[in-house]
C-alpha positions as CSV (number, residue, x, y, z in Angstrom):
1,X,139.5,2.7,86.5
2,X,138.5,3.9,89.9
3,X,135.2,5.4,90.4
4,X,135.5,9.2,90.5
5,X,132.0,9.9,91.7
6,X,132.4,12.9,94.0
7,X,135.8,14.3,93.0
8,X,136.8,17.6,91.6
9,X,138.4,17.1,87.8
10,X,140.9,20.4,87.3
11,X,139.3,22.3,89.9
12,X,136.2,22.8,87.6
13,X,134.4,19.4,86.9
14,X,132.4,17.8,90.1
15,X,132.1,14.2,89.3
16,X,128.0,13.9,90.4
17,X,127.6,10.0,88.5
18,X,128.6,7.4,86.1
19,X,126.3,7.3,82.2
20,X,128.1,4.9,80.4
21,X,131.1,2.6,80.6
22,X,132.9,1.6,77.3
23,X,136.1,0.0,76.1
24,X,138.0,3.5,75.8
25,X,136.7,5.4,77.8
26,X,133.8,6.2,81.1
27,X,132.0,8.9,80.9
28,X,130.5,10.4,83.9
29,X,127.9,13.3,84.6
30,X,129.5,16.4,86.1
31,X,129.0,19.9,87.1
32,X,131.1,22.6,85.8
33,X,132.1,24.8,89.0
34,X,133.2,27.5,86.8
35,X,130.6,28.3,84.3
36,X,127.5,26.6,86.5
37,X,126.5,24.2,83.9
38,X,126.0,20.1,83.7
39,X,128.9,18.5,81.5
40,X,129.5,15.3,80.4
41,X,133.1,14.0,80.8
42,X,134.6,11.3,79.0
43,X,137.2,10.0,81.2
44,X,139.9,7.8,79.0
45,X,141.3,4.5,81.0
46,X,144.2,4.7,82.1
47,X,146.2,2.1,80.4
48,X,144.9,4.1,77.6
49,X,145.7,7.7,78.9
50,X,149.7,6.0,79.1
51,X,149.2,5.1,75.5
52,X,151.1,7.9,73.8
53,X,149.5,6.8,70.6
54,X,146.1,6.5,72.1
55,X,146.0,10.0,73.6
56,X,147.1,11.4,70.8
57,X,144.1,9.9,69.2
58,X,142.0,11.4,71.6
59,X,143.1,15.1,71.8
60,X,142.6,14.3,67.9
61,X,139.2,13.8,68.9
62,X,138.7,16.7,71.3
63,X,140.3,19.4,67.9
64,X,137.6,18.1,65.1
65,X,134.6,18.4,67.2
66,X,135.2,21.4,69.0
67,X,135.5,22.5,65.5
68,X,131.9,22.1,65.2
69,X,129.2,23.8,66.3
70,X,125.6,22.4,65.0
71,X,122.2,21.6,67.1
72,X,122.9,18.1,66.1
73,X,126.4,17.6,67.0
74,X,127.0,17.0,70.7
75,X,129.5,20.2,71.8
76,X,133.3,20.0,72.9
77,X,134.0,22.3,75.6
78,X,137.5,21.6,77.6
79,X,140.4,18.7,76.8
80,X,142.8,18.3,79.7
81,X,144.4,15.8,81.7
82,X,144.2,16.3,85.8
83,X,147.2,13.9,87.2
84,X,146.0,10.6,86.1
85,X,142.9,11.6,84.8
86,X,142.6,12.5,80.9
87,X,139.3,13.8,79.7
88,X,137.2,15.4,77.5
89,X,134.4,17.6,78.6
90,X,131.3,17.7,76.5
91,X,127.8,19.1,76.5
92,X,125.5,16.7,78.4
93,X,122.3,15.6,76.5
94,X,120.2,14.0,78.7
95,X,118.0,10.7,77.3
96,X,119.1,7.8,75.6
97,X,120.7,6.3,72.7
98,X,119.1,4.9,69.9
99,X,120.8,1.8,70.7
100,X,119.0,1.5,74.0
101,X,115.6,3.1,72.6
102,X,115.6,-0.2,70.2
103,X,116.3,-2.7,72.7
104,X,113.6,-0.8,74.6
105,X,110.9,-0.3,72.8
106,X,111.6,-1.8,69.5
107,X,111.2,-0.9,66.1
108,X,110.4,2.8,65.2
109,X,107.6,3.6,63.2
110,X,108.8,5.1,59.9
111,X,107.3,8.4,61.0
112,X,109.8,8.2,63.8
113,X,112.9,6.6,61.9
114,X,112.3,10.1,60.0
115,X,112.3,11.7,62.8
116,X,115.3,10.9,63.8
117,X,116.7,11.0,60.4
118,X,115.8,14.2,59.5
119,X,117.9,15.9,62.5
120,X,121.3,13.0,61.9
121,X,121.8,13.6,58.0
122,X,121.6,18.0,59.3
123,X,124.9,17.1,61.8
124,X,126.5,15.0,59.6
125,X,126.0,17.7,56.7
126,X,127.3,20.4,58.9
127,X,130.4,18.2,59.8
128,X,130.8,17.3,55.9
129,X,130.7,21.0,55.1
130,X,133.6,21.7,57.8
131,X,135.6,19.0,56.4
132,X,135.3,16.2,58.8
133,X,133.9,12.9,58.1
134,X,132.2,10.8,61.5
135,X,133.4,7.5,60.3
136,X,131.1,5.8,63.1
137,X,127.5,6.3,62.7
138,X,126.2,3.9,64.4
139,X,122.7,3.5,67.4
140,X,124.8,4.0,70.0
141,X,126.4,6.9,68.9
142,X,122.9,9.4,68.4
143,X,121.7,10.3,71.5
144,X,117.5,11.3,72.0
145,X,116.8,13.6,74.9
146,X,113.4,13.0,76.1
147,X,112.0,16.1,73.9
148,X,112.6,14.1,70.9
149,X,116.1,16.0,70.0
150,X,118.5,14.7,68.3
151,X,122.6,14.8,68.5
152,X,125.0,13.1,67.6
153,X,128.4,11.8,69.2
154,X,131.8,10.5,69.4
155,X,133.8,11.7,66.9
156,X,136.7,8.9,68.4
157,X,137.5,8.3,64.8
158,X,136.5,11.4,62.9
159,X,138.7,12.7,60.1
160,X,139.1,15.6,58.3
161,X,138.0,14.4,54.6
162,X,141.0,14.6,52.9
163,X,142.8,12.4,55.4
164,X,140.7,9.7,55.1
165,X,142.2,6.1,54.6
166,X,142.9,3.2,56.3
167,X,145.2,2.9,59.4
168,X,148.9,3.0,58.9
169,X,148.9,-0.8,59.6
170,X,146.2,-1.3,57.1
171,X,143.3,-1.8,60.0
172,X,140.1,-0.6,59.8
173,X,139.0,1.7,63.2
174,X,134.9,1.4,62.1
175,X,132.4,-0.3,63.9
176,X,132.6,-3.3,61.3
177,X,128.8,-3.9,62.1
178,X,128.2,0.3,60.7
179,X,131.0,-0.2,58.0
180,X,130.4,1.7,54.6
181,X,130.8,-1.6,52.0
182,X,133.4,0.8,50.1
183,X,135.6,0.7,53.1
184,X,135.4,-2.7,53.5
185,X,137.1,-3.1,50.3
186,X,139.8,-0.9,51.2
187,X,138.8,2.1,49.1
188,X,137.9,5.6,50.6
189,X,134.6,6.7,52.1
């Protein structure tokens, strides 16, 4: 995908700078024209954004977390596609992941793995009491802004709870490194 750095997204969304680069999707830093606030968009590539299944998948996405609102749970504000480009915008957390704060700094002190605990089991509750399971809780998925908050991210492969099973083809969509060892076997989470 091109670099959109400096373009306008649906006449809304200024496109200031990249934050991350993954195999789905980019996702930049932007400023929301309209409502004068930083977003962060998550840009789907485009051999993606032709995939019929695919963007289905990802206005999938876009419906369960904009279901949820929690101080935990990274917000959806805005799905749409703008010619070529199919996005999501989202609430931008400034800070890291806990991926990157371990390859970083290290290991957390267990005062701090609580820390960080505490705030991840309060999302996930809040998404369990909606109805929606994450399915991919994983480091790189909880974000830490530099006050110490907590949220977390990327509901790609969310459910609602009763839907929950394995792909049509049989394939689990997990992070196999993050997999729950009952879903490894096939059975539900």
């Amino acid at each position: 995908m091109s670099n959109l750095v400096g373009q306008l997204i649906h006449g809304r969304y200024l496109i200031e700078k990249l934050v991350a680069r993954g195999g789905m999707a980019t996702v930049y830093l932007a400023e929301d024209n309209r409502l004068d606030r930083k977003v962060a968009l998550k840009v789907i590539h485009p051999h993606l954004a032709n995939d019929p299944e695919f963007r289905a998948k990802f206005e999938r996405e876009a419906k369960i977390a904009a279901k949820l609102s929690h101080p935990n749970l990274v917000n959806v504000f805005d799905q749409a596609q703008d010619g070529e480009v199919v996005f999501l915008a989202m609430e931008y957390v400034p800070g890291i992941t806990l991926r990157d704060a371990l390859r970083d700094f290290g290991a957390l002190s267990p005062t701090r793995v609580l820390d960080i605990f505490e705030p991840v089991l309060a999302g996930l509750s809040a998404a369990h009491k909606a109805g929606i399971l994450h399915r991919d809780i994983k480091p790189g998925n909880l974000l830490i802004t530099p006050t110490g908050e907590v949220k977390i991210t990327d509901f790609g492969i969310a459910r609602v709870a009763d839907q929950v099973s394995l792909t049509a083809t049989g394939q689990v969509m997990d992070t196999v490194q993050y997999l729950a060892p009952e879903q490894a076997t096939g059975k539900p989470a």
